[in-house]
DSSP file (Angstrom, degrees, kcal/mol; ACC not computed):
  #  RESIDUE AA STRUCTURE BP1 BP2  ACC     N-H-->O    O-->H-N    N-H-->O    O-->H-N    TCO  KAPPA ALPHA  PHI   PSI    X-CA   Y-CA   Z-CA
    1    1 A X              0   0    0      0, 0.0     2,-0.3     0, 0.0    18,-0.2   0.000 360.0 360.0 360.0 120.7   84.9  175.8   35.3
    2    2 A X        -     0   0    0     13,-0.1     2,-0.3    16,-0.1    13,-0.2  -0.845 360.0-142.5 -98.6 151.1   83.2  173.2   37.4
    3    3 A X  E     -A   14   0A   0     11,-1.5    11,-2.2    -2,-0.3     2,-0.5  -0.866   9.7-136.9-105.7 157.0   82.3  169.8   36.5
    4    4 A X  E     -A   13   0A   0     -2,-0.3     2,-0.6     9,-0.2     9,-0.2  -0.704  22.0-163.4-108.4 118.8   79.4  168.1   37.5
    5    5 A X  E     -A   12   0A   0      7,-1.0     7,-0.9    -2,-0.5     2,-0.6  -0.867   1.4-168.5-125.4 107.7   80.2  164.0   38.8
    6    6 A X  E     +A   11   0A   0     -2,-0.6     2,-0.4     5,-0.2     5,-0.2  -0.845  18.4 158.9 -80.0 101.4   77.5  162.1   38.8
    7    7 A X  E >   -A   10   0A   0      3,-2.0     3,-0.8    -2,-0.6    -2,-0.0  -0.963  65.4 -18.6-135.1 120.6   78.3  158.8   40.6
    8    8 A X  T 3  S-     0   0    0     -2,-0.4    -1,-0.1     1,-0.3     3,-0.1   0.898 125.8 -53.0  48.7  63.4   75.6  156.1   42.4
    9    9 A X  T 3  S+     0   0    0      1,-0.2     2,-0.4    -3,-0.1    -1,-0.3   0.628 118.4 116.6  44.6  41.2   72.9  158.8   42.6
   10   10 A X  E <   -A    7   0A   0     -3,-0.8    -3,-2.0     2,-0.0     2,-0.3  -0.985  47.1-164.4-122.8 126.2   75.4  161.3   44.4
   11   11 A X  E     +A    6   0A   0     -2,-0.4     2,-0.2    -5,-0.2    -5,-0.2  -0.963  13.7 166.1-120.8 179.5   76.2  164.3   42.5
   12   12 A X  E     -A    5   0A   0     -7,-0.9     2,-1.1    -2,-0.3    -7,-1.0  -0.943  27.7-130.4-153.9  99.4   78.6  166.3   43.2
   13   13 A X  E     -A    4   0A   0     -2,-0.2     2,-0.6    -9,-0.2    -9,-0.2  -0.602  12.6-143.6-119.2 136.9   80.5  169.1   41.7
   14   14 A X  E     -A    3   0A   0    -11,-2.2   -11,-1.5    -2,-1.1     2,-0.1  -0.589  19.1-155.4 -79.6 115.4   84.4  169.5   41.4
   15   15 A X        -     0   0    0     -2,-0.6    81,-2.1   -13,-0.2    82,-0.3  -0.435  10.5-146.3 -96.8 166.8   85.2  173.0   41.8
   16   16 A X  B >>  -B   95   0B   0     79,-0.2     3,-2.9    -2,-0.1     4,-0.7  -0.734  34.3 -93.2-136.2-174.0   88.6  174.1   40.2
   17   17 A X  H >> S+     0   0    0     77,-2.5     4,-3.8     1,-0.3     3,-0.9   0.933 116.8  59.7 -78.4 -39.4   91.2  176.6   41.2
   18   18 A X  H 34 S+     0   0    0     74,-3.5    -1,-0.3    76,-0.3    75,-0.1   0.720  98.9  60.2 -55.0 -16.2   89.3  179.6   38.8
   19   19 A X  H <4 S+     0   0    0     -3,-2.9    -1,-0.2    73,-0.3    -2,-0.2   0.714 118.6  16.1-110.4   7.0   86.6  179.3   40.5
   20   20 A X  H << S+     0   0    0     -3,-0.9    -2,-0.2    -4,-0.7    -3,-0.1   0.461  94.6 115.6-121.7 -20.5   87.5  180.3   44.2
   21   21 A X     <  -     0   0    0     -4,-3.8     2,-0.4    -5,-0.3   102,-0.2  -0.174  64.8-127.4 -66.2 139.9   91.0  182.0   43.3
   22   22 A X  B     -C  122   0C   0    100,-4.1   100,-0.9     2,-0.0     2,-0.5  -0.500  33.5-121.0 -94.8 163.8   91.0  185.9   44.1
   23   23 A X  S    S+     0   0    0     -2,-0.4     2,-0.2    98,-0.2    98,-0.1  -0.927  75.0  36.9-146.6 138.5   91.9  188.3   41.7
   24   24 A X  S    S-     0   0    0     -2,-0.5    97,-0.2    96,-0.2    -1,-0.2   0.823  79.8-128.0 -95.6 148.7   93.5  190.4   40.6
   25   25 A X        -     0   0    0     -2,-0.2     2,-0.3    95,-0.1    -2,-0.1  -0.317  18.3-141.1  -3.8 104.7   96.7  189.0   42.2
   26   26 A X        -     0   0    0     -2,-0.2    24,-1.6    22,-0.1     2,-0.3  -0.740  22.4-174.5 -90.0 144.7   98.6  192.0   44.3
   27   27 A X        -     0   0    0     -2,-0.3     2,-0.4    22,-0.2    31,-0.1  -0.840   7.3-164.2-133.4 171.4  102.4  191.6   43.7
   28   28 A X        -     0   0    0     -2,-0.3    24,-1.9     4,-0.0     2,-0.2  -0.955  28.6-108.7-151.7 156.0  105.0  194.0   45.8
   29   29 A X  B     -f   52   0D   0     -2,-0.4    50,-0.3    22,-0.2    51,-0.1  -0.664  24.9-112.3-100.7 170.7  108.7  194.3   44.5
   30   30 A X  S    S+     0   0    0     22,-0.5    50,-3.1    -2,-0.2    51,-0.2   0.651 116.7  64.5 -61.0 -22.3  111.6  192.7   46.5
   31   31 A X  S    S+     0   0    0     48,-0.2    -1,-0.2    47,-0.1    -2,-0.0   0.758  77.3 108.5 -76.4 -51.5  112.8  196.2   47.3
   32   32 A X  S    S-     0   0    0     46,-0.2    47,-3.7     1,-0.1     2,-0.4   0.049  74.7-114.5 -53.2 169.7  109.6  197.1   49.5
   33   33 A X  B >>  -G   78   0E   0     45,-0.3     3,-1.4    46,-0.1     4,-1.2  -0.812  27.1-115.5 -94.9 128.3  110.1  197.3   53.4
   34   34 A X  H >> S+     0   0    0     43,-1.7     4,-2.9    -2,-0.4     3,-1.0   0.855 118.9  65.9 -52.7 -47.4  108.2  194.7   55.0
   35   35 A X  H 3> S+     0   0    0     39,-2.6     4,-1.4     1,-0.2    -1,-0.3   0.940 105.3  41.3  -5.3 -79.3  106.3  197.7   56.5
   36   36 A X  H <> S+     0   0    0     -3,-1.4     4,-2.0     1,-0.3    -1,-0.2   0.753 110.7  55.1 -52.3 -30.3  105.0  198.6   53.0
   37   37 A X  H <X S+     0   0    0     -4,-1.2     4,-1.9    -3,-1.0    -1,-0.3   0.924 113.5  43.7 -96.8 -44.1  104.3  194.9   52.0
   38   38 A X  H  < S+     0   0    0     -4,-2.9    -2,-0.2     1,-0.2    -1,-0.2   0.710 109.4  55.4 -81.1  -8.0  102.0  194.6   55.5
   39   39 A X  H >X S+     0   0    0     -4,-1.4     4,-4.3     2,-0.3     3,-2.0   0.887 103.7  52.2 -97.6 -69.4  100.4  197.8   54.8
   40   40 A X  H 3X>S+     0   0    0     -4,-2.0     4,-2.5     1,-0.4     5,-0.5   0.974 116.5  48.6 -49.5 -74.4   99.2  196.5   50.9
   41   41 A X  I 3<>S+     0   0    0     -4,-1.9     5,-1.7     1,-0.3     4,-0.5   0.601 109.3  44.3 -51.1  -6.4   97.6  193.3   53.0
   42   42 A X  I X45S+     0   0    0     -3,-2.0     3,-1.8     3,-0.2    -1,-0.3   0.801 114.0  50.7-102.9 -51.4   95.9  194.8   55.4
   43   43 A X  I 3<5S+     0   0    0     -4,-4.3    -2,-0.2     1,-0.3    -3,-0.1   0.830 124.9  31.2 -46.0 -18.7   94.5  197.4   52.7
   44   44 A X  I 3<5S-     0   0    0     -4,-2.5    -1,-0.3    -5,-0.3    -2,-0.2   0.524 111.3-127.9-105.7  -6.9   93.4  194.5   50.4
   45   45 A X  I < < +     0   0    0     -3,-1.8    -3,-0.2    -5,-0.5     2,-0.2   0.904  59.6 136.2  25.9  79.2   92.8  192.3   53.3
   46   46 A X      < -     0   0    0     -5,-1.7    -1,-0.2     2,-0.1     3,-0.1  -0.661  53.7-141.4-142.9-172.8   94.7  189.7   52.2
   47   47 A X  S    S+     0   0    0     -2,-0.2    14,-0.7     1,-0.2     2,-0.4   0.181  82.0  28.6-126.0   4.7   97.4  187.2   54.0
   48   48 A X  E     -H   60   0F   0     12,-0.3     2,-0.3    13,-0.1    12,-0.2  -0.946  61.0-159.0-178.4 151.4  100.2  186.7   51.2
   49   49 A X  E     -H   59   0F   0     10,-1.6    10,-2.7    -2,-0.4   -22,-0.2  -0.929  24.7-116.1-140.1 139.9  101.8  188.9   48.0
   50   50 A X        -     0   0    0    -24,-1.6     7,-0.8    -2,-0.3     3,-0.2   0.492  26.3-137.1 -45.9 -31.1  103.8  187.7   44.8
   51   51 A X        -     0   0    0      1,-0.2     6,-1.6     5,-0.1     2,-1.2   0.992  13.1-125.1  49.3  87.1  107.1  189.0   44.6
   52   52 A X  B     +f   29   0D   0    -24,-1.9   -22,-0.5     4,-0.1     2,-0.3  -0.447  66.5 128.3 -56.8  90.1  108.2  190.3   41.2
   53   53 A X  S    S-     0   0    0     -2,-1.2     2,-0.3    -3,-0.2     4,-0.2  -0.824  71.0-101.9-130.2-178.0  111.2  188.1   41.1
   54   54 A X  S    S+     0   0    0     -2,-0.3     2,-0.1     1,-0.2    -2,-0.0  -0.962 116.7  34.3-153.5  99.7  111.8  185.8   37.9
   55   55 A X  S    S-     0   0    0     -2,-0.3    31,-0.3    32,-0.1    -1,-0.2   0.713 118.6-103.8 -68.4 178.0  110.8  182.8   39.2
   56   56 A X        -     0   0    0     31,-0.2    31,-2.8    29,-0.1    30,-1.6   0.091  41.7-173.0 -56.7 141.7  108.1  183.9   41.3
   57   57 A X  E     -I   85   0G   0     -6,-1.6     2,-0.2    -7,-0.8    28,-0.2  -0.994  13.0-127.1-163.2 178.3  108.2  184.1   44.7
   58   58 A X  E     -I   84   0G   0     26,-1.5    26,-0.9    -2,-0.3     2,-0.3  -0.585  11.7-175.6-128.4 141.9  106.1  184.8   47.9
   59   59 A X  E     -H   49   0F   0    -10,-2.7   -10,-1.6    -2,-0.2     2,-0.6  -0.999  26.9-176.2-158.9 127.4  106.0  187.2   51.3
   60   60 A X  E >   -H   48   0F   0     -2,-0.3     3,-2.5    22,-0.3     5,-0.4  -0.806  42.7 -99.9-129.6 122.7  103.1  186.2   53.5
   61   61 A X  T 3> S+     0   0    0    -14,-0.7     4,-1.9    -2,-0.6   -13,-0.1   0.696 122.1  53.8  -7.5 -38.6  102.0  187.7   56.6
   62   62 A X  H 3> S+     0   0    0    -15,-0.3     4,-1.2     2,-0.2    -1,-0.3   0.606 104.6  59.8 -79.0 -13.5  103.8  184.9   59.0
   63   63 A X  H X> S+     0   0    0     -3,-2.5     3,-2.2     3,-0.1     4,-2.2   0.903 115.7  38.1 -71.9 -66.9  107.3  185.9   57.0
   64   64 A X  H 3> S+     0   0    0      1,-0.3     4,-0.9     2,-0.2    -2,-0.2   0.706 112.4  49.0 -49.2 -40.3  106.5  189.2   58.4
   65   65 A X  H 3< S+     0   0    0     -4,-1.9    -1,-0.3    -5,-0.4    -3,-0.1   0.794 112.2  57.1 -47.4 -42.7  105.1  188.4   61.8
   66   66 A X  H XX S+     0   0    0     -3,-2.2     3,-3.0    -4,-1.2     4,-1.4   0.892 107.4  46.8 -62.1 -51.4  108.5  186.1   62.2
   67   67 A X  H 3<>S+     0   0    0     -4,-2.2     5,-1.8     1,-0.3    -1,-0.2   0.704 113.5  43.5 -88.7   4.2  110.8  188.7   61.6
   68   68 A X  T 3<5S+     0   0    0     -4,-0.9    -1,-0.3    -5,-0.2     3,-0.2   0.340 110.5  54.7-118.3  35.0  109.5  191.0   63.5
   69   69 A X  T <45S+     0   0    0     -3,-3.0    -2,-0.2     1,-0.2    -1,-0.1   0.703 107.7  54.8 -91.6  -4.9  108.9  188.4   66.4
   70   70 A X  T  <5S-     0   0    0     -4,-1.4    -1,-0.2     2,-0.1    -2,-0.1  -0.181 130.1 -98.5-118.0  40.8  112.5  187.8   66.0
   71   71 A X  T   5 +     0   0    0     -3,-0.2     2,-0.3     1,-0.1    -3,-0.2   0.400  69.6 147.8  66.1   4.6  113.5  192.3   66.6
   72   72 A X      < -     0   0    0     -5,-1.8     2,-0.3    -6,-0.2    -1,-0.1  -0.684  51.4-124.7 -55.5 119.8  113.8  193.1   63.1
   73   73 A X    >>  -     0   0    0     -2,-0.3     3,-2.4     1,-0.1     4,-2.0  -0.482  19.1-160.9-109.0  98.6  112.8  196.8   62.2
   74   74 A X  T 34 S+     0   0    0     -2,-0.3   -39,-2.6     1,-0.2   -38,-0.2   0.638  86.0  70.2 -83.5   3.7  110.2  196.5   59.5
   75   75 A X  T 34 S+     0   0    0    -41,-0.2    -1,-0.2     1,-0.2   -42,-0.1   0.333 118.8  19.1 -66.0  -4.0  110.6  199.8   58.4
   76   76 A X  T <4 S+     0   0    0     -3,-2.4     2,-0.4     2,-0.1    -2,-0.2   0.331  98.8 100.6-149.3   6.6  114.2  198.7   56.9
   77   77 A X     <  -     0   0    0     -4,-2.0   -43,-1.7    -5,-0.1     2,-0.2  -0.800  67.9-147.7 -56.2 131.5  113.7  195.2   56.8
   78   78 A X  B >   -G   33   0E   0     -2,-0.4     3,-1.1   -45,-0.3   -45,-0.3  -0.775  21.9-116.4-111.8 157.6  112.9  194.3   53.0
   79   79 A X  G >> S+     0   0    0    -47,-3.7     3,-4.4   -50,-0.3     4,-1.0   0.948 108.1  63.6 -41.5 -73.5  111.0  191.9   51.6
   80   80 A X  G 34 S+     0   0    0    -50,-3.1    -1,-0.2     1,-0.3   -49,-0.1   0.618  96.5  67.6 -14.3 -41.8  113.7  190.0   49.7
   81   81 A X  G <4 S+     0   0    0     -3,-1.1    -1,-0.3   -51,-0.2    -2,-0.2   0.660 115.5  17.9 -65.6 -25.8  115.0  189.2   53.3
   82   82 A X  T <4 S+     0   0    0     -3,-4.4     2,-0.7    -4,-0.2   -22,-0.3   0.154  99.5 124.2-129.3  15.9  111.8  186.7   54.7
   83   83 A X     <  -     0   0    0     -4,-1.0     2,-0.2   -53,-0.1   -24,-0.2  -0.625  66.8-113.0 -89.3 124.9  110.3  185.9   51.0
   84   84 A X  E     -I   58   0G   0    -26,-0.9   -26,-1.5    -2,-0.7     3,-0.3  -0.256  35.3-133.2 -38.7  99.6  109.8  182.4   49.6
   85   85 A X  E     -I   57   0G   0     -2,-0.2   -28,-0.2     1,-0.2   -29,-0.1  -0.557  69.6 -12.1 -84.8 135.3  111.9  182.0   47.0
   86   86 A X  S    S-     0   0    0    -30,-1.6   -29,-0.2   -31,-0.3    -1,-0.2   0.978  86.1-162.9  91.7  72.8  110.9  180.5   43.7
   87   87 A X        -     0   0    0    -31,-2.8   -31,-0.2    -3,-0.3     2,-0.2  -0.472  18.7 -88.3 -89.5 148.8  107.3  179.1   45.0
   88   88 A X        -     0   0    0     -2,-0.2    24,-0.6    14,-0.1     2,-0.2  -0.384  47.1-136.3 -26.7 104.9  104.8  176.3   43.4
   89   89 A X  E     -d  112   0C   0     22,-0.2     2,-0.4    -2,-0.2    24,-0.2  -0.481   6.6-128.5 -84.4 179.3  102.3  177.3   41.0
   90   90 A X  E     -d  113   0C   0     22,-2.2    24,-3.0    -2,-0.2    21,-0.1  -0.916   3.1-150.6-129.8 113.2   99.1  176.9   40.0
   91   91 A X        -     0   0    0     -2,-0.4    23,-0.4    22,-0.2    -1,-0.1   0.524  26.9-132.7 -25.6-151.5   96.9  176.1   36.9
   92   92 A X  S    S+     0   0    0     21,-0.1   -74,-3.5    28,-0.1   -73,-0.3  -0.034 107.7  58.6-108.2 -34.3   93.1  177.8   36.8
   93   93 A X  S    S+     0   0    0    -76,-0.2     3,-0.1   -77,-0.2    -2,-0.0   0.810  74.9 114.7 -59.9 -31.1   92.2  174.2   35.9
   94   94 A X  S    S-     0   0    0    -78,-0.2   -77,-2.5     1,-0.1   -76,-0.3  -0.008  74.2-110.8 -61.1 155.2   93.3  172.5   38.5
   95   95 A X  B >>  -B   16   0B   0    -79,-0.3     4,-1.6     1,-0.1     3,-0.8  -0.300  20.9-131.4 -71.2 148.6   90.8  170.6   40.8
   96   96 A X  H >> S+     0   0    0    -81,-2.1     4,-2.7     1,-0.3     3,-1.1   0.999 113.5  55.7 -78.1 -46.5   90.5  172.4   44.4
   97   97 A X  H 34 S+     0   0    0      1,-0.3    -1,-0.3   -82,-0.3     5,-0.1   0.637 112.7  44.8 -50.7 -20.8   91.0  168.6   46.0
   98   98 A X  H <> S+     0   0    0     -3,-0.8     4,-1.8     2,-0.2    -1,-0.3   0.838 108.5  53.8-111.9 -35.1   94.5  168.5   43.8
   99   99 A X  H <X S+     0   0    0     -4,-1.6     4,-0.9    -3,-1.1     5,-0.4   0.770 114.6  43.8-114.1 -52.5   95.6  172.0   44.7
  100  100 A X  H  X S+     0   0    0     -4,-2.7     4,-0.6    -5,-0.2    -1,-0.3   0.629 108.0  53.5 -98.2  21.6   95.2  170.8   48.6
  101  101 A X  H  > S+     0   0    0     -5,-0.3     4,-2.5    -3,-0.2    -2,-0.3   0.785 112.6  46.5 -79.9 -42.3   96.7  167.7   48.2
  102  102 A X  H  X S+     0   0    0     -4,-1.8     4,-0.7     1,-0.2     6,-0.3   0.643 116.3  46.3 -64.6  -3.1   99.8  169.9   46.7
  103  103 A X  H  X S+     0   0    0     -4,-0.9     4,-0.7     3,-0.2     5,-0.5   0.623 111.7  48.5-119.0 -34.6   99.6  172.3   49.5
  104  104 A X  H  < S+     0   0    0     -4,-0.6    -2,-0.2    -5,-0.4    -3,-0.1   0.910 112.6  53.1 -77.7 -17.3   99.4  169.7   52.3
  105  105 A X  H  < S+     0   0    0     -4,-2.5    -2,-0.2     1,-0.1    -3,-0.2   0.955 113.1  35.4 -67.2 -70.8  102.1  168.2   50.8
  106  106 A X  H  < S-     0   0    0     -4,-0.7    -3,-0.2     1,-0.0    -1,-0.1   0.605 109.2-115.0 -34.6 -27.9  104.8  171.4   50.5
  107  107 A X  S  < S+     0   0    0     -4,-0.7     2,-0.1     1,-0.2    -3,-0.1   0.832  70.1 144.0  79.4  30.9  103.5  172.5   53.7
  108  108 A X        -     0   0    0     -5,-0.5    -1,-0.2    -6,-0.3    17,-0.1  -0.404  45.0-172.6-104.1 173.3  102.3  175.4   52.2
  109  109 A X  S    S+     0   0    0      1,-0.2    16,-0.9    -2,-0.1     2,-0.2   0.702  75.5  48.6-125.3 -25.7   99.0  177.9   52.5
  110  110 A X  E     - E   0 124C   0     14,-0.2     2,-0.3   -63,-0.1    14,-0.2  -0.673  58.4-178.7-106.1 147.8   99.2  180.6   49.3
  111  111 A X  E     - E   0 123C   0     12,-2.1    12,-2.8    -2,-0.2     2,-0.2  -0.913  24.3-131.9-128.7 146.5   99.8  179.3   45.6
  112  112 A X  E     -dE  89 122C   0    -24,-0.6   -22,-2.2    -2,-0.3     2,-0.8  -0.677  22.9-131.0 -73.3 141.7  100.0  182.0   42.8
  113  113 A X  E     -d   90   0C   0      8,-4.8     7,-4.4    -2,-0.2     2,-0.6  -0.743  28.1-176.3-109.0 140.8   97.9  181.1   39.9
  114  114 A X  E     - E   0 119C   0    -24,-3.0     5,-0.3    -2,-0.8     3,-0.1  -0.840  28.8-160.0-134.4 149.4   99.2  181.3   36.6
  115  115 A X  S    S-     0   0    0      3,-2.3     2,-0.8    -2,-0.6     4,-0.1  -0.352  74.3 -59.1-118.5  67.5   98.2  180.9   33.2
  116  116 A X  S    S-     0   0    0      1,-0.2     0, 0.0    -2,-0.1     0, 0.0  -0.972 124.7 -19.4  98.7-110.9  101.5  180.1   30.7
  117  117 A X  S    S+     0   0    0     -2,-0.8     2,-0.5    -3,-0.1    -1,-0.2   0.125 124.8  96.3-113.3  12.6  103.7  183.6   31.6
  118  118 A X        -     0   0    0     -4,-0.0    -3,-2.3     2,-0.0     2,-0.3  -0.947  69.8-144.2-102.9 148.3  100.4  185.5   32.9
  119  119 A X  E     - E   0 114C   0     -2,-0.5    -5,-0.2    -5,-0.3     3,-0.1  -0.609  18.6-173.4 -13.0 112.5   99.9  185.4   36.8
  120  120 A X  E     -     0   0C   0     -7,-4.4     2,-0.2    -2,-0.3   -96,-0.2   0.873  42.2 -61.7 -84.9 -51.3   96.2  185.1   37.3
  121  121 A X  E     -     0   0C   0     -8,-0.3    -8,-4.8   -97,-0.2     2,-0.4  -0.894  52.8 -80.4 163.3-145.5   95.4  185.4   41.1
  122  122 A X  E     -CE  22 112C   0   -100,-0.9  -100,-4.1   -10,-0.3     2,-0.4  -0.977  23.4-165.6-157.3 113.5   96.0  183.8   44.4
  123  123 A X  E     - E   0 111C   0    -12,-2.8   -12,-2.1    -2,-0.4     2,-0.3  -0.941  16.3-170.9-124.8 175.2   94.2  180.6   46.0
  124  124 A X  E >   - E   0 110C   0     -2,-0.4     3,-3.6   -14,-0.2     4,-0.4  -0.867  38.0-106.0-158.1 127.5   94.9  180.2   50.0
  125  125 A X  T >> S+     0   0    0    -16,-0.9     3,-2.4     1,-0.4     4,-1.4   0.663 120.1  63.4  38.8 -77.3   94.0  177.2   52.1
  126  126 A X  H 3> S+     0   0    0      1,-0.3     4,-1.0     2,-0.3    -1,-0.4   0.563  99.4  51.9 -75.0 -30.3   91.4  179.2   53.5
  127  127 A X  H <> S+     0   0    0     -3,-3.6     4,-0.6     1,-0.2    -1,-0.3   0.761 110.5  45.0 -83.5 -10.7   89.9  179.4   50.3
  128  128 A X  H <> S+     0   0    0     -3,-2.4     4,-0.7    -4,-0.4    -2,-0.3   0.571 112.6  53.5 -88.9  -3.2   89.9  175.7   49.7
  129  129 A X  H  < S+     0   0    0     -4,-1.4     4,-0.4    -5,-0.2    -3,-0.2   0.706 110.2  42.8 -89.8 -31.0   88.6  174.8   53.2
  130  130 A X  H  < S+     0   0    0     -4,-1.0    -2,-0.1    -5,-0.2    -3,-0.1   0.657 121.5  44.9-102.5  -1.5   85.6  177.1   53.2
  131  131 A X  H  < S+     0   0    0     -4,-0.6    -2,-0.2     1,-0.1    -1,-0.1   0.787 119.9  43.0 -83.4 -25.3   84.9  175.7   49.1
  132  132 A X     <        0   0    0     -4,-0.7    -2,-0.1     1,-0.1    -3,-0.1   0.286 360.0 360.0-119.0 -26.0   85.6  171.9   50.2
  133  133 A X              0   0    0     -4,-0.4    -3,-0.1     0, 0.0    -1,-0.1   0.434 360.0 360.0-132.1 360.0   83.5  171.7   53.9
């Protein structure tokens, strides 16, 4: 939902996390081989997966890149071993300006978006930079 802010003959409209977040949300289990997990992103050509763990948590293209700058075998490396455990979420509501203050602030680029217990999709830095400039 955007809102429309009319202020000193400027408008202006405040986009919110529903309306740039991508969907459907790819998740991978803890299990997978980092292999498997870079192989989903590349097919969806995407930077970052959920992690069915309970809470949520996160495996992004630089975990993977790291472990295997650092000799790790990603065909038996698993996820569970370089994922972000128990990560920040995100409303649908939320304003995209509130969403990168929370993301420069954690020092983060992916948030999952959730609505109560459902997982919605996925907004990225990259999607608040190219809604935002």
């Amino acid at each position: 939902m955007s809102v429309v802010v009319i202020s000193y003959g400027v408008t202006t409209v405040n986009r919110t996390v529903e309306d740039v977040m991508s969907t459907p949300l790819e998740i991978v289990s803890k299990d997978a081989t980092l292999t498997e997990a870079a192989t989903a992103m590349r097919d969806k050509d995407i930077n970052a997966l959920v992690v069915s763990t309970d809470p949520p948590s996160i495996v992004t293209s630089t975990d993977i890149v790291a472990s295997a700058a650092e000799g790790h075998d990603p065909t038996t490396k698993q996820v569970s071993d370089v994922m972000t455990k128990s990560v920040e979420t995100v409303p649908p509501e939320l304003y995209l300006e509130e969403v990168a203050a929370m993301m420069t602030n954690f020092g983060i680029n992916h948030l999952p978006v959730v609505d109560g217990d459902d997982f919605l999709g996925m907004i990225s830095s990259t999607d608040i930079t190219s809604e935002l400039s």
